[in-house]
C-alpha positions in Angstrom: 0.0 0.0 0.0 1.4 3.4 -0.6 1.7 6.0 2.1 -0.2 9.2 1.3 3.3 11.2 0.9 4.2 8.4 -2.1 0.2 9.1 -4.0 1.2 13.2 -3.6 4.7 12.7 -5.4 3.5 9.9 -7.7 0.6 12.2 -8.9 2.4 15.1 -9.0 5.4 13.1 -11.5 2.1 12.3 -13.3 0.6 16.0 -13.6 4.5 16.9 -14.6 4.8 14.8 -17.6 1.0 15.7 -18.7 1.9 19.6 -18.8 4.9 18.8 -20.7 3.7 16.6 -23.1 1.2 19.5 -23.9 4.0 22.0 -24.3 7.7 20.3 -25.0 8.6 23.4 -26.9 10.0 23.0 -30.8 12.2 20.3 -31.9 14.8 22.5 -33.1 14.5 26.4 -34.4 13.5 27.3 -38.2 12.8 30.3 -40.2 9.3 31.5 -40.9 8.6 32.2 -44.2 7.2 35.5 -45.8 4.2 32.9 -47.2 4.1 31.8 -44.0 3.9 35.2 -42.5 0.7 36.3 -44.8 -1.0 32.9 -43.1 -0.2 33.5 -39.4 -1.7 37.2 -40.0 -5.0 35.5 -41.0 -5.1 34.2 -37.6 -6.8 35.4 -34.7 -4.5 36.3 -31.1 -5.8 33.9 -29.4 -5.3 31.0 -32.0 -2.0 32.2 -32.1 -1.3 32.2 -28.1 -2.8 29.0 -28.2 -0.6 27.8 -30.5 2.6 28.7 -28.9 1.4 27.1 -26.0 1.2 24.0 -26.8 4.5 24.5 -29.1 6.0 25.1 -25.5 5.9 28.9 -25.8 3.3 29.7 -23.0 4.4 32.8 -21.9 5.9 34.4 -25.1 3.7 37.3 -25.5 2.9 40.6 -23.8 0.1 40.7 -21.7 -2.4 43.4 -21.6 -0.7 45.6 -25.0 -3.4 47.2 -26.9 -3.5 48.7 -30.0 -3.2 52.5 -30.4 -6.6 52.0 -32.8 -9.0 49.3 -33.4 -8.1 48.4 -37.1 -4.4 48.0 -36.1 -2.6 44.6 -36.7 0.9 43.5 -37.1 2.5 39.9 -38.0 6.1 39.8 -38.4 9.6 38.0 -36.9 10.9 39.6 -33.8 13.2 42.2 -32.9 13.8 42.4 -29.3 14.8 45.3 -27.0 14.7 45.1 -23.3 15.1 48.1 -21.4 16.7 48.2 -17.7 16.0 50.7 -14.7 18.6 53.4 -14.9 22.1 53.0 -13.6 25.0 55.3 -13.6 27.4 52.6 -14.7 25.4 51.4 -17.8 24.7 54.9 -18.6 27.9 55.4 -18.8 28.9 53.0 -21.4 25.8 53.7 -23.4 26.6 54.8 -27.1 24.6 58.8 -27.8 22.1 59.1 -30.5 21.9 56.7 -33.7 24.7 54.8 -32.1 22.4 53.6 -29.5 20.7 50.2 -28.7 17.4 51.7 -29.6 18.3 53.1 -33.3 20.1 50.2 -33.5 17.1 48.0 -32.9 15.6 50.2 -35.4 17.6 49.4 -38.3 17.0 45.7 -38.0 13.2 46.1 -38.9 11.6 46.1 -42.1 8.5 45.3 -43.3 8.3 41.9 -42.1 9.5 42.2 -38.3 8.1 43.7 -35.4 9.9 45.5 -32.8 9.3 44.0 -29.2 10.4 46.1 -26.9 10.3 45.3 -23.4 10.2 48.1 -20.7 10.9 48.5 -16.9 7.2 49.1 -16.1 3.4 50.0 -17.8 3.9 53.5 -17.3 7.2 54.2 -18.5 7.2 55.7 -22.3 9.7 53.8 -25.4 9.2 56.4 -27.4 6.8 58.8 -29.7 6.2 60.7 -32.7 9.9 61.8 -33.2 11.7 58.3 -32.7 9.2 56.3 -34.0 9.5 58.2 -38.0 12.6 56.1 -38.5 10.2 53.3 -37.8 7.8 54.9 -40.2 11.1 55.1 -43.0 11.7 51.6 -42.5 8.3 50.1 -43.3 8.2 48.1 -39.8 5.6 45.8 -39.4 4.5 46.8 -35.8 5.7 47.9 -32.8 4.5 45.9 -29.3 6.1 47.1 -25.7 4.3 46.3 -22.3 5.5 50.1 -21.9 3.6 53.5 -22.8 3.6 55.4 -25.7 4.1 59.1 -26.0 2.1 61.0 -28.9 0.1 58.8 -29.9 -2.4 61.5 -32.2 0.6 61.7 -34.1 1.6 58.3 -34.5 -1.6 57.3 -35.7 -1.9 60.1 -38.6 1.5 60.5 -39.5 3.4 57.5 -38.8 1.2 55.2 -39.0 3.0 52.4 -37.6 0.6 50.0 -36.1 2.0 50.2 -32.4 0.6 48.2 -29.5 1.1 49.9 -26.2 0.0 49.2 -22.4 -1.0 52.8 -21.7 -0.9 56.4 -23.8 1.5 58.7 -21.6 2.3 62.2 -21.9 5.8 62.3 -20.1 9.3 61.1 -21.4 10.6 58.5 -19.2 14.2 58.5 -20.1 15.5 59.2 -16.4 14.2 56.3 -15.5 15.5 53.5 -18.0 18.2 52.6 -20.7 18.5 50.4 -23.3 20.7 47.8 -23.0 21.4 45.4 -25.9 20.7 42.5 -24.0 18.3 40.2 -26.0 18.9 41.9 -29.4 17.5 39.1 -31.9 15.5 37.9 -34.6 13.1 35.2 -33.7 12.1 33.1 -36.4 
């Protein structure tokens, strides 16, 4: 007969291995397609969430980003940009201007990728009008941050880059974060 602490760790083995076999992650990494691309845009958010559950990807989107306006929608391979509270010592180092991990983010986007970039809280602004025209130049196929977004009138006449955002801000937060170049990639 097994003892009641033997069940508990012989049903929690069990309730392991049934998550996992749900959600074992890819086999091995890939590129996506433009073809591809056009299909996944078809798609609702939630059939795509879904889907990267159980691909073992439950926790690779941002939660609670909204679109600056209704009919906005972006597909597209990833960019990533995290952001980091403010320190004297990485300020320091931090390249001025174009040179910086932001602009540099910025170049790597096209038509087909979408610039994640992930801030140090809901309230604290990536950008606006100003930054964001480069994105505009490049064609960029959307912009999601679990951040704020400055000017957003402007980015939704002129700009017109389909940006998701937590919150519509009026400040600059730049005292409060940098960029750091710390997960600077292109998921396929």
């Amino acid at each position: 007969m097994l003892s009641s602490s033997s069940r508990l760790f012989s049903r929690r083995v069990f309730q392991s291995a049934a998550l996992r076999s749900f959600a074992t992650g890819p086999a091995s990494g890939g590129e996506i397609s433009d073809e591809l691309l056009q299909k996944l845009g078809s798609l609702s958010t939630q059939a795509l969430v879904d889907g990267l559950w159980v691909m073992g990807w439950p926790s690779a989107q941002i939660d609670g980003a909204r679109p600056l306006s209704p009919s906005m929608k972006c597909v597209g391979r990833a960019v990533t940009l995290q952001f980091v509270p403010a320190r004297p010592d990485i300020a320091q180092d931090k390249p001025a201007g174009g040179e910086s991990p932001e602009y540099e983010a910025f170049e790597k986007c096209g038509p087909n990728e979408v610039l994640v970039m992930s801030s140090v809280g809901p309230w604290e602004s990536v950008g606006g009008d100003i930054k964001f025209l480069r994105l505009k130049q490049r064609e960029i196929g959307g912009l999601v941050t679990d951040g704020s977004v400055r000017d957003t009138d402007e980015i939704i006449k002129v700009s017109k880059v389909h940006v998701f955002q937590r919150h519509a801000i009026s400040n600059e937060s730049s005292h409060i974060f940098v960029f750091v170049l710390t997960s600077f990639s292109t998921w396929d």
